[in-house]
C-alpha atoms as a printed R data frame, in Angstrom:
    type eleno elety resid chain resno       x       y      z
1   ATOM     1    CA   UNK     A     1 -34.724 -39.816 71.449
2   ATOM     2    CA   UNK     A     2 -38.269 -39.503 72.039
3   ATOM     3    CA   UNK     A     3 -39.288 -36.791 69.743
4   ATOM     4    CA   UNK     A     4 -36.608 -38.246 66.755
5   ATOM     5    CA   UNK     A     5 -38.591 -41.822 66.841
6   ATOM     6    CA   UNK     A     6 -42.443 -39.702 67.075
7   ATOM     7    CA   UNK     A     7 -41.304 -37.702 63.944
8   ATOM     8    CA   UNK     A     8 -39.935 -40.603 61.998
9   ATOM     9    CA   UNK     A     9 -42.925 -42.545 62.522
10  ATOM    10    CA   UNK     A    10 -45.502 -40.040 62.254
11  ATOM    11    CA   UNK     A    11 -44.142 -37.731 59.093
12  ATOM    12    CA   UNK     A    12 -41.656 -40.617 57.753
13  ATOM    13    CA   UNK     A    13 -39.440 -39.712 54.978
14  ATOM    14    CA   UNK     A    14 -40.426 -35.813 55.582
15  ATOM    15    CA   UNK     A    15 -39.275 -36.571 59.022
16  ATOM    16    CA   UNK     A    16 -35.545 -34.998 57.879
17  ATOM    17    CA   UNK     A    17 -37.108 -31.395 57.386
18  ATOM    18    CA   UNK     A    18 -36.518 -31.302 61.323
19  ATOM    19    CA   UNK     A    19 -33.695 -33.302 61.529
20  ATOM    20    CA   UNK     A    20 -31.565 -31.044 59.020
21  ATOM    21    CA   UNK     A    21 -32.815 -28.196 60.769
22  ATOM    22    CA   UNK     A    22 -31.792 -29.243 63.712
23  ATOM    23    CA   UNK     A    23 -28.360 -30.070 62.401
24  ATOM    24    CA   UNK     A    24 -28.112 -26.510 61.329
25  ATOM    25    CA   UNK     A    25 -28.991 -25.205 64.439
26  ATOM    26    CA   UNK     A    26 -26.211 -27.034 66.090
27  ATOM    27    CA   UNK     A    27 -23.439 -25.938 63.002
28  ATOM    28    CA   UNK     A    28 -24.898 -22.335 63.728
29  ATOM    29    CA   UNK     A    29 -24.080 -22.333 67.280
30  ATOM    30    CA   UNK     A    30 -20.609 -23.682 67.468
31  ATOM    31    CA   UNK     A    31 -19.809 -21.526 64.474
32  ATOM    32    CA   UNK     A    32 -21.266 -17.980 64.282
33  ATOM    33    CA   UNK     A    33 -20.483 -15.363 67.797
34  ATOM    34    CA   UNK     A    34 -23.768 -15.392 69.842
35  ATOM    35    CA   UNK     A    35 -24.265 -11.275 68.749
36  ATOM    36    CA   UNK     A    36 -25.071 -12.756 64.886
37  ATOM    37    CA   UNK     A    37 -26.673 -16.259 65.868
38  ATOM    38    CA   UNK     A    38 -29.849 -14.669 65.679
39  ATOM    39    CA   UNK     A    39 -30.278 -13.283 62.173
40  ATOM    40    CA   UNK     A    40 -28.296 -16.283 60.522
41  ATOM    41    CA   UNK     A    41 -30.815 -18.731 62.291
42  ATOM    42    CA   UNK     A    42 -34.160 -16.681 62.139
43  ATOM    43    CA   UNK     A    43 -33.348 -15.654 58.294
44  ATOM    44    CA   UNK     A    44 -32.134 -19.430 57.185
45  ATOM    45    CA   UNK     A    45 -35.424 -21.122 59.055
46  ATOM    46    CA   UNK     A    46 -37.928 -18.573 57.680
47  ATOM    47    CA   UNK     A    47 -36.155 -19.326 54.086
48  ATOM    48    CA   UNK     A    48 -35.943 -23.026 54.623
49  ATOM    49    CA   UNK     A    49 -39.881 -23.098 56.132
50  ATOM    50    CA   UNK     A    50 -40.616 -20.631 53.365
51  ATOM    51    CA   UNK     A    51 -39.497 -22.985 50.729
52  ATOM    52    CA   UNK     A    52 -42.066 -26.021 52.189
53  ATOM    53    CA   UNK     A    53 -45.249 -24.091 52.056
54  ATOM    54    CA   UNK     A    54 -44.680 -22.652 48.682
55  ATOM    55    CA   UNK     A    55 -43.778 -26.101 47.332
56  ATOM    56    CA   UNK     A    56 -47.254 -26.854 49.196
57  ATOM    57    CA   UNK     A    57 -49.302 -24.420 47.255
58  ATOM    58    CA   UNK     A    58 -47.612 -24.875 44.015
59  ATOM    59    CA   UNK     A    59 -49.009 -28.753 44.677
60  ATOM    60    CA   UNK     A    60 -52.549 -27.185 45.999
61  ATOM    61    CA   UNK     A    61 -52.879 -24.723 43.582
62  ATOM    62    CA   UNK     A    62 -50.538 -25.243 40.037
63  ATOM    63    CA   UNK     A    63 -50.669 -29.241 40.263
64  ATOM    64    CA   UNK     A    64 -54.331 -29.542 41.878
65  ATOM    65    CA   UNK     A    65 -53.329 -32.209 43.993
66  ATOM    66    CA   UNK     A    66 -53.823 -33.151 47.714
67  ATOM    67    CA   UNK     A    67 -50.150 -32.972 49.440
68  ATOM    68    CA   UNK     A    68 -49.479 -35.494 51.182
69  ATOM    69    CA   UNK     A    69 -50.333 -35.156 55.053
70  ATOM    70    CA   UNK     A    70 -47.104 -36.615 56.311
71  ATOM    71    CA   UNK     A    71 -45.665 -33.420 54.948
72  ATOM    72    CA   UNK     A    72 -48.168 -31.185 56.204
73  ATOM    73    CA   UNK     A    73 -47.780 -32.572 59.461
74  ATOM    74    CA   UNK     A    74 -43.836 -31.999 59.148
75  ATOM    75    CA   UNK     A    75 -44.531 -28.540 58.136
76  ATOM    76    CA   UNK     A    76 -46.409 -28.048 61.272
77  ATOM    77    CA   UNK     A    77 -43.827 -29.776 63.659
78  ATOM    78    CA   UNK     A    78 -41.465 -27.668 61.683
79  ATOM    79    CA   UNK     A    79 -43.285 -23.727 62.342
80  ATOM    80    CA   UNK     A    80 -43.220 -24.986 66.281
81  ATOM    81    CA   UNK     A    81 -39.488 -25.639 65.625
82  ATOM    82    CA   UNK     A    82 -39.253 -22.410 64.563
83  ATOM    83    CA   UNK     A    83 -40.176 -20.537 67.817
84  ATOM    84    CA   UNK     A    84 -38.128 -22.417 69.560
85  ATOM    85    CA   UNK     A    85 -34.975 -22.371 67.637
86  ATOM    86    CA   UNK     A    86 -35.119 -18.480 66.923
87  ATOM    87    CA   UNK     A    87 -36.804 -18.038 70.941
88  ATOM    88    CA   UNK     A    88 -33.266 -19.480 71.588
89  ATOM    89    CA   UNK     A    89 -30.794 -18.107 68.960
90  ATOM    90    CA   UNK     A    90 -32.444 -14.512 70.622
91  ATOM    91    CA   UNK     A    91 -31.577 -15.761 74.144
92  ATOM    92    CA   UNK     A    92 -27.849 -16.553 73.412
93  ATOM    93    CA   UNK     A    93 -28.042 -12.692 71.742
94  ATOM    94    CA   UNK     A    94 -29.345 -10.998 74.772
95  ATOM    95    CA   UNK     A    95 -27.183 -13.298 77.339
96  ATOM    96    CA   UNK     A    96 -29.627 -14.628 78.714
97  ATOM    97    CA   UNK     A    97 -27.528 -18.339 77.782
98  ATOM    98    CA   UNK     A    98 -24.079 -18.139 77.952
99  ATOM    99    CA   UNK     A    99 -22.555 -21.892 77.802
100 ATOM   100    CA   UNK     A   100 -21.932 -23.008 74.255
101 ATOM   101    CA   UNK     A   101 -19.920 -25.616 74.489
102 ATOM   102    CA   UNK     A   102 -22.452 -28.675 74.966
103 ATOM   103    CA   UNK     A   103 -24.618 -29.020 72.700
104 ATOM   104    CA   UNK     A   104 -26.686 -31.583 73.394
105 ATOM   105    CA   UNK     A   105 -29.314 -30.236 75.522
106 ATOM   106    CA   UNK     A   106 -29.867 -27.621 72.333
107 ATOM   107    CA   UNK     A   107 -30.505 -30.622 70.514
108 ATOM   108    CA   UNK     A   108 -32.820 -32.063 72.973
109 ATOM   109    CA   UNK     A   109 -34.779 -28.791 73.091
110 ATOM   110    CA   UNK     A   110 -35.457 -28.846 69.308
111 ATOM   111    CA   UNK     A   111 -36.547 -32.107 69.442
112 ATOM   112    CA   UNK     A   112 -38.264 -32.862 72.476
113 ATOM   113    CA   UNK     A   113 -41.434 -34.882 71.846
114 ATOM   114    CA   UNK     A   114 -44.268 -33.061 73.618
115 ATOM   115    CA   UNK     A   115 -43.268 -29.724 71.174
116 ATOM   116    CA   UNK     A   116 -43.217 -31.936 67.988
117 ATOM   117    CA   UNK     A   117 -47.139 -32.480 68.654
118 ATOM   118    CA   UNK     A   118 -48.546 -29.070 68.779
119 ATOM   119    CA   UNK     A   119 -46.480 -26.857 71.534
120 ATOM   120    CA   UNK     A   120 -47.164 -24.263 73.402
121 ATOM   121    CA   UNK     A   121 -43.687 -22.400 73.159
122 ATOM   122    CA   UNK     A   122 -41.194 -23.377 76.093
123 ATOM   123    CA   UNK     A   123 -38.308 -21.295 76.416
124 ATOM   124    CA   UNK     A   124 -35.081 -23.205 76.521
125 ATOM   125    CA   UNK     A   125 -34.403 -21.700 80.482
126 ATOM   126    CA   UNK     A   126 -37.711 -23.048 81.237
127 ATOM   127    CA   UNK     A   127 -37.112 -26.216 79.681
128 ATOM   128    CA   UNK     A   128 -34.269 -27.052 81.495
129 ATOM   129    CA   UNK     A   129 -35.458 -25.989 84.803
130 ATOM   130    CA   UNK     A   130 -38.280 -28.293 84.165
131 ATOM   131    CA   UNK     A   131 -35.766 -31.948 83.539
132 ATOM   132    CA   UNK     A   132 -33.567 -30.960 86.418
133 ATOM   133    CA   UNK     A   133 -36.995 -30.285 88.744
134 ATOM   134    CA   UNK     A   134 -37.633 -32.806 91.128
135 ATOM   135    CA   UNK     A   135 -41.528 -34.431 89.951
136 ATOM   136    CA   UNK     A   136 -44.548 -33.019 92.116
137 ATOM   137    CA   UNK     A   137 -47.103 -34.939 94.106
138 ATOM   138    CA   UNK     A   138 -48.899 -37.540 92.696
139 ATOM   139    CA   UNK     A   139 -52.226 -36.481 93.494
140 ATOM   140    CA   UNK     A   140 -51.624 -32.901 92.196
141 ATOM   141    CA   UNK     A   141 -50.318 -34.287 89.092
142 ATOM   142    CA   UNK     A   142 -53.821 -36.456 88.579
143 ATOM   143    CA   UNK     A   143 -55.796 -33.986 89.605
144 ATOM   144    CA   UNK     A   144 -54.141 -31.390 87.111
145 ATOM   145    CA   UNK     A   145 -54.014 -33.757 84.325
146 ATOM   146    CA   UNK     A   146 -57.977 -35.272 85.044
147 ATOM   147    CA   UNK     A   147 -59.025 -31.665 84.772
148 ATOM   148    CA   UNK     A   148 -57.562 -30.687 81.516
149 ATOM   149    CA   UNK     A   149 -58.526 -34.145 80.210
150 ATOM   150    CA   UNK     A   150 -62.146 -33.509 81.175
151 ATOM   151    CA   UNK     A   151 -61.744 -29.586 80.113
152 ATOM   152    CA   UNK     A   152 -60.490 -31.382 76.422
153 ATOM   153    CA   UNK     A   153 -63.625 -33.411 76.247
154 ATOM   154    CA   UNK     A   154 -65.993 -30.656 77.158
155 ATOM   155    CA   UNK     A   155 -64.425 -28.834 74.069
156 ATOM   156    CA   UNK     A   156 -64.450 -31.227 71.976
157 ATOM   157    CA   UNK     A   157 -68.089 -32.490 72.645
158 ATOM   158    CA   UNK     A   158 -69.464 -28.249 72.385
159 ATOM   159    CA   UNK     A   159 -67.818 -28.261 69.012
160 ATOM   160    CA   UNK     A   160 -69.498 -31.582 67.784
161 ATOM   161    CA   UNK     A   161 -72.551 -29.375 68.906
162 ATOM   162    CA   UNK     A   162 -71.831 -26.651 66.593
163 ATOM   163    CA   UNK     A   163 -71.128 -28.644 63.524
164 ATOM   164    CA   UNK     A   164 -74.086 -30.763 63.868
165 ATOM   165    CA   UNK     A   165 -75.749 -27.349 64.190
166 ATOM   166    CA   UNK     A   166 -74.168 -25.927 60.992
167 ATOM   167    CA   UNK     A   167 -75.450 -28.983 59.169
168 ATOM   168    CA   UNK     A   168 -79.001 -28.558 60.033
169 ATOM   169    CA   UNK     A   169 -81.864 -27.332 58.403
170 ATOM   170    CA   UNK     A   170 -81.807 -24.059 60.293
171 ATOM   171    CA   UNK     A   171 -79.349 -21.986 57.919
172 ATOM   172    CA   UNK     A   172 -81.775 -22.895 55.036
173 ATOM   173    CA   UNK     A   173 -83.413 -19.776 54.868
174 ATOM   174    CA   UNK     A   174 -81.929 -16.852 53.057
175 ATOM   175    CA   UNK     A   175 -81.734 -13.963 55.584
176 ATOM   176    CA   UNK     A   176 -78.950 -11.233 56.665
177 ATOM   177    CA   UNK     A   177 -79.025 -12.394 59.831
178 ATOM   178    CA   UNK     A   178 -78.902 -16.077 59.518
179 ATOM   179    CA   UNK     A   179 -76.306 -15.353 56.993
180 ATOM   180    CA   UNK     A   180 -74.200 -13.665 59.297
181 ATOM   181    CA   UNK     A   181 -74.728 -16.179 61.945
182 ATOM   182    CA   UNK     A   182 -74.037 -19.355 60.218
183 ATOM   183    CA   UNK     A   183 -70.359 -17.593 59.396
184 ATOM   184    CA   UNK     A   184 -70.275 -16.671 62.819
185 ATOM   185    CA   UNK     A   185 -70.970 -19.977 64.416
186 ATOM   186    CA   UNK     A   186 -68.518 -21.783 61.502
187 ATOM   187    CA   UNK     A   187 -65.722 -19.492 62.916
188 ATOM   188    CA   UNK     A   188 -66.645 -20.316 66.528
189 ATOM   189    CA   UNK     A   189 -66.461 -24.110 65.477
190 ATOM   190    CA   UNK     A   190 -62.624 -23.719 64.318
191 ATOM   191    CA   UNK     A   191 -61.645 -22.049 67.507
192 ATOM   192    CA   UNK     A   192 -62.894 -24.361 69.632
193 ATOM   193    CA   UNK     A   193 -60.916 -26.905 67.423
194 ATOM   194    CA   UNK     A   194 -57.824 -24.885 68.660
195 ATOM   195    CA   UNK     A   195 -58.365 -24.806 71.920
196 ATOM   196    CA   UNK     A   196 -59.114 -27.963 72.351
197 ATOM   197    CA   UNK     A   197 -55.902 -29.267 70.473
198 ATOM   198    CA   UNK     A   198 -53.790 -26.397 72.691
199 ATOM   199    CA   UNK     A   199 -55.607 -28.164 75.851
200 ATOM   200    CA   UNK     A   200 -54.315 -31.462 75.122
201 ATOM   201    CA   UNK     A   201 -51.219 -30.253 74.177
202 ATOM   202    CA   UNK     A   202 -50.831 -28.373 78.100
203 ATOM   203    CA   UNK     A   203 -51.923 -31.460 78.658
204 ATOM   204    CA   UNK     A   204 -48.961 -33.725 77.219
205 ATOM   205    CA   UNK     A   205 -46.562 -31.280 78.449
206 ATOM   206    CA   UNK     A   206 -47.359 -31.763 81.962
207 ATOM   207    CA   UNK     A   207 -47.878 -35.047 81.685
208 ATOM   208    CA   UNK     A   208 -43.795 -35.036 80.828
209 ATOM   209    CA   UNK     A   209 -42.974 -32.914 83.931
210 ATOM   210    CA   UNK     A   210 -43.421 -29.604 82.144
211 ATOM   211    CA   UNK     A   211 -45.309 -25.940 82.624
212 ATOM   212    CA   UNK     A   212 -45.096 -27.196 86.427
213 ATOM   213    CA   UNK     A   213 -44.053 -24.215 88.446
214 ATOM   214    CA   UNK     A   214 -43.458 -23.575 91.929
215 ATOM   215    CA   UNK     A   215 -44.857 -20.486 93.631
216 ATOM   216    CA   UNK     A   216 -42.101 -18.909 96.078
217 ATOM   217    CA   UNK     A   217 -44.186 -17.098 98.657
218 ATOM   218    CA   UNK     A   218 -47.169 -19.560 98.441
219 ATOM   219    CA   UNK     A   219 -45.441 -22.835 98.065
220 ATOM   220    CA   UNK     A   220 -48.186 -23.892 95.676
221 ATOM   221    CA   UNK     A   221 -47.690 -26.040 92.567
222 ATOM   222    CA   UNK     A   222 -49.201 -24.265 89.278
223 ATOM   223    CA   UNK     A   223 -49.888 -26.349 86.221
224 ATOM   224    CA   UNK     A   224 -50.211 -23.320 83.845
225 ATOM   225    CA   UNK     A   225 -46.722 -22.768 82.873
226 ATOM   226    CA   UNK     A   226 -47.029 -23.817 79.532
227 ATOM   227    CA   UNK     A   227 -50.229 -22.196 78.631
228 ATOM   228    CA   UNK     A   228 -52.011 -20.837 75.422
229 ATOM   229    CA   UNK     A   229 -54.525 -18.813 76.777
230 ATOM   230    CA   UNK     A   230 -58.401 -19.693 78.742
231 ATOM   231    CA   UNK     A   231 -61.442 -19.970 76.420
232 ATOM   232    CA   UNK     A   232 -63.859 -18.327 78.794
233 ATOM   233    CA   UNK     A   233 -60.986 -15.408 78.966
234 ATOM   234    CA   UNK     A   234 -60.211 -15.012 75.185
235 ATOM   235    CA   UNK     A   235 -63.926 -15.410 73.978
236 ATOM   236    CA   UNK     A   236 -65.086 -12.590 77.014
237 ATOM   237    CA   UNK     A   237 -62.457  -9.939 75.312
238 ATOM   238    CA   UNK     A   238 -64.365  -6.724 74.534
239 ATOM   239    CA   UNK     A   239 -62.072  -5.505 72.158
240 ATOM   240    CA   UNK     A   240 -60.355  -7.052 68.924
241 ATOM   241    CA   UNK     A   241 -56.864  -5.949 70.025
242 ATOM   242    CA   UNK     A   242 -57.362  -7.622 73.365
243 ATOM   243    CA   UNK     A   243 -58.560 -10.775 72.148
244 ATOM   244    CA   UNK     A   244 -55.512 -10.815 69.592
245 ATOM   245    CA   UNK     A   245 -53.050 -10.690 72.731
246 ATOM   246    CA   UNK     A   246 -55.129 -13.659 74.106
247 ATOM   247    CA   UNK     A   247 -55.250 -16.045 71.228
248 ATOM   248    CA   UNK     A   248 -52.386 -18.689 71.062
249 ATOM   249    CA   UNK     A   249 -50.653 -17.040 73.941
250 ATOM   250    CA   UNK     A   250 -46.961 -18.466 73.523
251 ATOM   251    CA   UNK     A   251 -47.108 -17.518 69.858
252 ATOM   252    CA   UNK     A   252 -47.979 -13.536 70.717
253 ATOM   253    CA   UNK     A   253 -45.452 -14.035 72.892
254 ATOM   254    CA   UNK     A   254 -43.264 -14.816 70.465
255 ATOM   255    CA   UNK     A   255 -44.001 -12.563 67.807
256 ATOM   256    CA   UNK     A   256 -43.563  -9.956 70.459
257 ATOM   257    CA   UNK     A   257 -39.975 -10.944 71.345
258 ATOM   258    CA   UNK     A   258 -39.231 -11.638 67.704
259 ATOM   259    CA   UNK     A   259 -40.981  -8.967 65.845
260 ATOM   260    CA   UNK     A   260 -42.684  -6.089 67.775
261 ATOM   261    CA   UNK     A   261 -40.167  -5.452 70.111
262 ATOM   262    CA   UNK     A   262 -37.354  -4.882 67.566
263 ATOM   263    CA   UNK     A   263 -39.193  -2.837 64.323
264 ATOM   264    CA   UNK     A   264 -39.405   0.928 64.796
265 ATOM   265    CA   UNK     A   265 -41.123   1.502 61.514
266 ATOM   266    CA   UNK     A   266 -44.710  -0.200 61.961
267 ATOM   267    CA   UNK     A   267 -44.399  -2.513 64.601
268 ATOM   268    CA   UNK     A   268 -47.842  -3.810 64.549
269 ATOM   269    CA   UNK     A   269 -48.535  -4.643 60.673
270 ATOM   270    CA   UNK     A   270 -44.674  -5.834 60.320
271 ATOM   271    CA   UNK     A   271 -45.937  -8.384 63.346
272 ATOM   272    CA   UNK     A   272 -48.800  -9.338 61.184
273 ATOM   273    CA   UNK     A   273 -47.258  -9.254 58.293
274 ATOM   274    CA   UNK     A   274 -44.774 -11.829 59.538
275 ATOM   275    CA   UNK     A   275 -47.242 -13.976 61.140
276 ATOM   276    CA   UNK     A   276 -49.003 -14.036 57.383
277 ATOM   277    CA   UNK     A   277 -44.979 -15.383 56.289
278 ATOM   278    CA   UNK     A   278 -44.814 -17.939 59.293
279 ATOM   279    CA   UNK     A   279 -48.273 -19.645 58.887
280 ATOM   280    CA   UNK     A   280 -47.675 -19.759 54.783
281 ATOM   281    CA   UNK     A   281 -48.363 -16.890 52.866
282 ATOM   282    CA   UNK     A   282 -51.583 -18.321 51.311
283 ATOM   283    CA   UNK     A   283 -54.101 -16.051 50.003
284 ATOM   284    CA   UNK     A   284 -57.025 -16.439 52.323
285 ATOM   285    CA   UNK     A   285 -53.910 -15.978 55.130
286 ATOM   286    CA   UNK     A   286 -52.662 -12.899 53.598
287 ATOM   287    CA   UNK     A   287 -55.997 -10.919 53.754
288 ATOM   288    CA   UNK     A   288 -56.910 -12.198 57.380
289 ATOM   289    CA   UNK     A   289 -53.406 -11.278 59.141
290 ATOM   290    CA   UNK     A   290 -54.169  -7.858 56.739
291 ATOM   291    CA   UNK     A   291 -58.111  -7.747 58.092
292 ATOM   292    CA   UNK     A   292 -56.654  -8.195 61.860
293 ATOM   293    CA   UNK     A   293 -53.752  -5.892 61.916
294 ATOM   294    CA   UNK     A   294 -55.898  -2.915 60.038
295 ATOM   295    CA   UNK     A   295 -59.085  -4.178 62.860
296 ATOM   296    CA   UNK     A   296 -56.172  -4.122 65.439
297 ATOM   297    CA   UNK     A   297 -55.033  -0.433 64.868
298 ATOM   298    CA   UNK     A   298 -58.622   0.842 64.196
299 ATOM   299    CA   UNK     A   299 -59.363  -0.174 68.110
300 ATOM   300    CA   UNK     A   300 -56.470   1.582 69.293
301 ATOM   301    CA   UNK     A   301 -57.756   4.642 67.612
302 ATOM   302    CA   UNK     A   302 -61.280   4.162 68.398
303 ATOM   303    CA   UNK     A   303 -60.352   3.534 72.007
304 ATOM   304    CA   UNK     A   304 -58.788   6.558 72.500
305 ATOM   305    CA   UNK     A   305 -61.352   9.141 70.814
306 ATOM   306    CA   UNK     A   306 -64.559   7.293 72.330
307 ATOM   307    CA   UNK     A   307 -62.526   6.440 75.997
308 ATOM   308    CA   UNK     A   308 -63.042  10.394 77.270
309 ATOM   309    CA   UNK     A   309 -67.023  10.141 76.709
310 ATOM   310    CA   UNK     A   310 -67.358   7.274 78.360
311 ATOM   311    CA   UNK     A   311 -68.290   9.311 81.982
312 ATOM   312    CA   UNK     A   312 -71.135   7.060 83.071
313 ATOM   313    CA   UNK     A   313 -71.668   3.353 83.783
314 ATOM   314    CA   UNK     A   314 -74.649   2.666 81.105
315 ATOM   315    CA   UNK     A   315 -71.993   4.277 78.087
316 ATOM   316    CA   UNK     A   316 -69.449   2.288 79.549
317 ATOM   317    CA   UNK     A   317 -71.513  -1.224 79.423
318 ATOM   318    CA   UNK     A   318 -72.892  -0.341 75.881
319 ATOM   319    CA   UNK     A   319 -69.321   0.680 74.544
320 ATOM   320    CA   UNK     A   320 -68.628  -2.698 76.361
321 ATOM   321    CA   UNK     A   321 -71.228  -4.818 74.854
322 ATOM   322    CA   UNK     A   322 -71.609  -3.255 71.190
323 ATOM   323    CA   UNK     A   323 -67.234  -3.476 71.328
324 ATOM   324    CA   UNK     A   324 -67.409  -7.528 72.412
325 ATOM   325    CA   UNK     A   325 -69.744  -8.455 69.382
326 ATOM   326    CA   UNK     A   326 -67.643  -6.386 67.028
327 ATOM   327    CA   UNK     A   327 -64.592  -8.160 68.059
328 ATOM   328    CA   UNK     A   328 -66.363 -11.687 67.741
329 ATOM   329    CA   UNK     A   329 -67.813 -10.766 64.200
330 ATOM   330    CA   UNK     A   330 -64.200  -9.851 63.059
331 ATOM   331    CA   UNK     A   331 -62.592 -11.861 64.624
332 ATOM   332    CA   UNK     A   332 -64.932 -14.647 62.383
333 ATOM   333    CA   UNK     A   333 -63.773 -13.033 59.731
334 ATOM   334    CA   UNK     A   334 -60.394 -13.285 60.188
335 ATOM   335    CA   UNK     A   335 -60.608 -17.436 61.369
336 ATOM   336    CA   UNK     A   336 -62.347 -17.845 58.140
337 ATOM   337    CA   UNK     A   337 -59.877 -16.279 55.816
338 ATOM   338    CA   UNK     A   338 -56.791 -17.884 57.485
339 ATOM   339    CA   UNK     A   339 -58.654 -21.394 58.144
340 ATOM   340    CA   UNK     A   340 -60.100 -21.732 54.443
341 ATOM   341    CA   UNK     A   341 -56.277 -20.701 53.212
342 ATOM   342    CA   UNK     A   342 -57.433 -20.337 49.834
343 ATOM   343    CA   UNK     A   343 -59.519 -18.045 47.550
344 ATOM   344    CA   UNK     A   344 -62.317 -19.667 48.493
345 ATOM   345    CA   UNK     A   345 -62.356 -18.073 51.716
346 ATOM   346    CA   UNK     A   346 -62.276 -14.510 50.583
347 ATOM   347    CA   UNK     A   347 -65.063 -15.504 48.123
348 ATOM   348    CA   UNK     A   348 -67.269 -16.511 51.586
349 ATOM   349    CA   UNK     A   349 -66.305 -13.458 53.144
350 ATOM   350    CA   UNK     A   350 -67.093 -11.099 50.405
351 ATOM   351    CA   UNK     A   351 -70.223 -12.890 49.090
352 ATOM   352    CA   UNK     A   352 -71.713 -12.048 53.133
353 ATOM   353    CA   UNK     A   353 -73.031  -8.957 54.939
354 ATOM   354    CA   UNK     A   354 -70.326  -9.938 57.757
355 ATOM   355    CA   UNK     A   355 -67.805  -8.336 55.114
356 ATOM   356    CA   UNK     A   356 -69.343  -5.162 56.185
357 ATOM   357    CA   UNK     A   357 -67.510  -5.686 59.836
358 ATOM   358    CA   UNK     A   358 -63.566  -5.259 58.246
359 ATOM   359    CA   UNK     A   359 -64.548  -2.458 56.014
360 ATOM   360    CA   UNK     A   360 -65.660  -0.552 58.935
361 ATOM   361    CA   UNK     A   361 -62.860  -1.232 60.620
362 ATOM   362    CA   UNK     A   362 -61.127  -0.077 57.729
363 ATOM   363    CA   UNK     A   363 -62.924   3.378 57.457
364 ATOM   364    CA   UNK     A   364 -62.918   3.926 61.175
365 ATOM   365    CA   UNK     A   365 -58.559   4.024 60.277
366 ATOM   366    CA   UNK     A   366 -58.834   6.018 57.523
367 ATOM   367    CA   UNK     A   367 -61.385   8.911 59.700
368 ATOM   368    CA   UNK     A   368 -59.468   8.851 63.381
């Protein structure tokens, strides 16, 4: 009930995208045998979600108008819905959920509030361990949620820092280096945007009583659960296709289950490829998921001809270091392209020296 009264007052009218989805979901599994749920409900959502963003860029780009943001927020809710509805259709596939006879608590799991505003990805096992769990200690929940809170607010307040810095005076100067910077530092500014929205998002969800788990052996409560990933650990990765199993956690997880794990031909760009469908198949998208995946394979090449030579500690911590600031100057590239959306991104990209960083990425493929 809580999640259908958030979306009709926060995306109104657009609200139904969800509910009709929803509906589906519900026809789908009283009506098709759990070995074909999957492919009917991944193929129908992708064409159904499919059909939302390109009505979006025919507005954006054919109509030159502003859509409205109740719909882009709808779109949103409805990629989260997504995950969770073809995380579950894949479930009842492998067994892993047997009973199909009430369907209620499939409804409840589409719709449950806390996913509507931003995730992370619960698995439908995991949800309902987490309404039949008996609530933790109040002091452990306080503590837990004061932390994140303050965690949130720390995030929020470094990337006030950064934009104030990106509208200074100091990027004035025309110079390679400050050129490359000022992208860098713009790119750094929309990731802390994300983590700070997935923080408060963690946060929500334990707030309602989930990503609480109980340790066996220990008998300690962890809070992490539901978790997309640490800053500190994801900005510290010293290699692009490390950081890319990092960012947005649930959602790699995901893709993995969804994608990866069931293409033989080209696992990798068919993942990236259908992350490019998923987040809206804009142009500035379309080359970033294509910069990543191509920066992506390069490592695992590059990592396996350089790994043999690295015999002492000083290679080792140079391969380390030179490796990290690759990854973060690609990895700019990439937040740029898929942030910007449009054409305008790739003409930022390609009108700065940082454009050198994919196309070496791209040659190191094409030589190992």
């Amino acid at each position: 009930m809580g999640g259908f009264m958030l979306a009709i007052a926060t995306m109104g009218p657009y609200s139904s995208l969800l509910f009709l989805s929803a509906i589906k979901l519900l026809l789908l599994i009283h009506y098709i045998h759990p070995m074909h749920l999957h492919r009917w409900i991944l193929g129908l959502q992708m064409f159904w979600q499919t059909c939302w963003h390109l009505y979006v860029q025919y507005q954006i780009y054919w109509l030159q108008e502003a859509p409205d943001s109740r719909l882009i927020l709808a779109i949103s809710a409805l990629m989260l819905m997504t995950q969770r509805i073809s995380s579950l259709s894949l479930d009842f596939q492998e067994g892993t959920i047997s009973n199909q006879s009430i369907l209620i608590p499939f409804l409840t799991y589409s719709l449950y509030f806390p996913a509507l505003l931003g995730g992370p990805l619960c698995s439908f096992n995991a949800f309902v361990q987490s309404v039949e769990r008996q609530h933790t200690s109040m002091s452990s929940y306080l503590g837990n949620l004061t932390s994140k809170i303050s965690q949130v607010i720390v995030l929020v307040w470094i990337k006030q820092l950064f934009s104030e810095l990106l509208k200074s005076a100091t990027f004035n100067i025309d110079s390679v280096c400050l050129d490359v910077l000022w992208i860098w530092i713009f790119s750094l500014t929309l990731r802390l945007n994300y983590y700070a929205h997935w923080k408060m998002s963690e946060c929500v969800n334990n707030a309602a009583g989930f990503g609480v788990y109980l340790h066996k052996h220990s008998g300690q409560t962890s809070w992490d659960g539901l978790s997309d990933g640490s800053v500190l650990v994801t900005e510290a990765s010293s290699r692009p296709s490390v950081f890319a199993r990092k960012w947005n956690q649930t959602t790699v997880d995901w893709l993995r289950k969804i994608v990866f794990n069931r293409t033989s031909r080209s696992p990798l760009f068919m993942t990236f490829g259908f992350s490019a469908l998923w987040h809206g198949l804009h142009p500035g998208q379309i080359l970033g998921f294509l910069i990543w995946a191509v920066t992506v394979q390069a490592d695992y090449k590059l990592h396996r001809f350089l790994h043999p030579k690295l015999n002492s500690l000083w290679r080792k911590r140079l391969y380390v270091c030179v490796n990290w600031a690759f990854t973060q100057l690609t990895v700019a590239c990439v937040v740029v392209c898929v942030e910007l959306q449009s054409l305008a991104s790739v003409k930022l990209l390609w009108s700065s020296c940082i454009a050198v960083f994919p196309l070496l990425s791209a040659l190191i493929l094409i030589i190992l």
